[in-house]
Steps between C-alpha positions, in 0.01 A plus 500: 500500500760745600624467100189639408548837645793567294350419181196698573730797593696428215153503247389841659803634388554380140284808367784708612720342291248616197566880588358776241723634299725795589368827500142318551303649764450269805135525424450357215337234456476226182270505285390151565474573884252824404297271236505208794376742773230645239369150372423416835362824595285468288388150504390586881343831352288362228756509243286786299692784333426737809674218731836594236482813562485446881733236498787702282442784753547257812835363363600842438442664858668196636788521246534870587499430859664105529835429335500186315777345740198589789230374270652162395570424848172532646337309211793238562373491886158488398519219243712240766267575802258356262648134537317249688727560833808355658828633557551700171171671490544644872821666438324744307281590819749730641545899621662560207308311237165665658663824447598431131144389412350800732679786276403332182084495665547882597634520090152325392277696783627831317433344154221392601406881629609639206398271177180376610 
């Protein structure tokens, strides 16, 4: 078990090793990260042309409020507390994994606010 933490760290931290470009600003965020956020945005929303519009807003407050380092680790947190328990999944119940998924919540509370 104690292996596992390692790799787990180690996984969190492979998007680092895909850094933007220099001169890139630390906000921005892919393309397919934007269209991923939108699609399901607006599969919860309806997925009429007034959820786009909504949805392209959202990723945009968060994008101008969230870098992408920010935003890719709170989805990462939020995608392995979905496993079905054990060890692995309760490592990313901690202070500082709540925090990291609590700024990116404020992010869509504001885009929320302001886009729909």
């Amino acid at each position: 078990m104690r292996r596992l933490l390692p790799l787990a760290l180690l996984w969190l931290l492979l998007p680092a090793l895909h850094a933007a470009p220099a001169g890139a600003a630390s906000s921005d965020y892919p393309t397919a990260a934007r269209a991923d956020y939108v699609f399901a945005c607006m599969t919860v929303n309806g997925g009429s042309q007034e959820a786009l519009q909504h949805c392209s807003c959202a990723i945009d407050v968060i994008a101008s409020l969230l870098p992408y380092s920010a935003y890719e680790a709170a989805d990462t947190v939020l995608r392995m507390r979905q496993l079905s328990g054990g060890y692995l999944a309760q490592t990313f119940h901690t202070r500082s994994t709540n925090d990291t998924v609590r700024r990116l919540e404020e992010a869509q509370a504001e885009a929320e606010v302001r886009c729909f």
